[in-house]
LUMKETI-191689 format. One record per residue (C-alpha): residue in one letter; x, y, z. Coordinates in steps of 0.25 Angstrom, whole numbers, plus 5000, padded with zeros to 4 digits. Example, Ala and Ser with C-alpha at 12.3 -4.5 7.8 and 13.67 -1.06 7.14 Angstrom:
A504949825031;S505549965029;
This chain:
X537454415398;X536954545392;X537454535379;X537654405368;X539254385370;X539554245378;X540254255392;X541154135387;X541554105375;X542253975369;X543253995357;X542953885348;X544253875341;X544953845353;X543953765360;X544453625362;X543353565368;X543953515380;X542853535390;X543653595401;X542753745401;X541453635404;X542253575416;X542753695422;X541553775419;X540553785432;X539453855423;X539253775411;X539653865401;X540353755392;X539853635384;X540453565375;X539953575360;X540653515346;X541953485355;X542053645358;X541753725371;X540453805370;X540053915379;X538553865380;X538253935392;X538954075391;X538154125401;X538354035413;X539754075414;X540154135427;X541454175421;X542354085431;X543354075418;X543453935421;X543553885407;X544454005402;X545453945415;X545353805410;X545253815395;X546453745389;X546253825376;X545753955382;X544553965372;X543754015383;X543254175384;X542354255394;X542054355390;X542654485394;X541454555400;X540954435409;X542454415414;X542454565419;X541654545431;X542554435437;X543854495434;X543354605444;X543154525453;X544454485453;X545254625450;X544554675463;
């Protein structure tokens, strides 16, 4: 990424550290640290929204700017 924000962020506060963004994640983006989901490898996301579909407490952001390419994909 050009600049410093994080393609995926994880909100702390709602995090329960259930693991299911590590199991449905097919980049890796997600470990486990202090019984909270951490974003440790923002970058290898490929922005499937896997873990924003499957996240039982919705804590889970892309950013906007890196979601834009694939919602035009799919508006045509």
């Amino acid at each position: 990424m050009s600049d410093k924000r994080k393609r995926v962020s994880v909100d702390q506060s709602s995090c329960i550290g259930c693991g299911t963004c590590i199991k449905v994640c097919p980049a890796g983006v997600f470990k486990i640290i202090n019984g909270k989901s951490h974003a440790v490898r923002p970058d290898a996301c490929i922005v499937c929204r896997a873990c924003i579909t499957h996240c039982p407490t919705s804590c889970i952001t892309i950013s906007p700017r890196e979601y834009e390419p694939i919602k035009r994909l799919y508006e045509g």
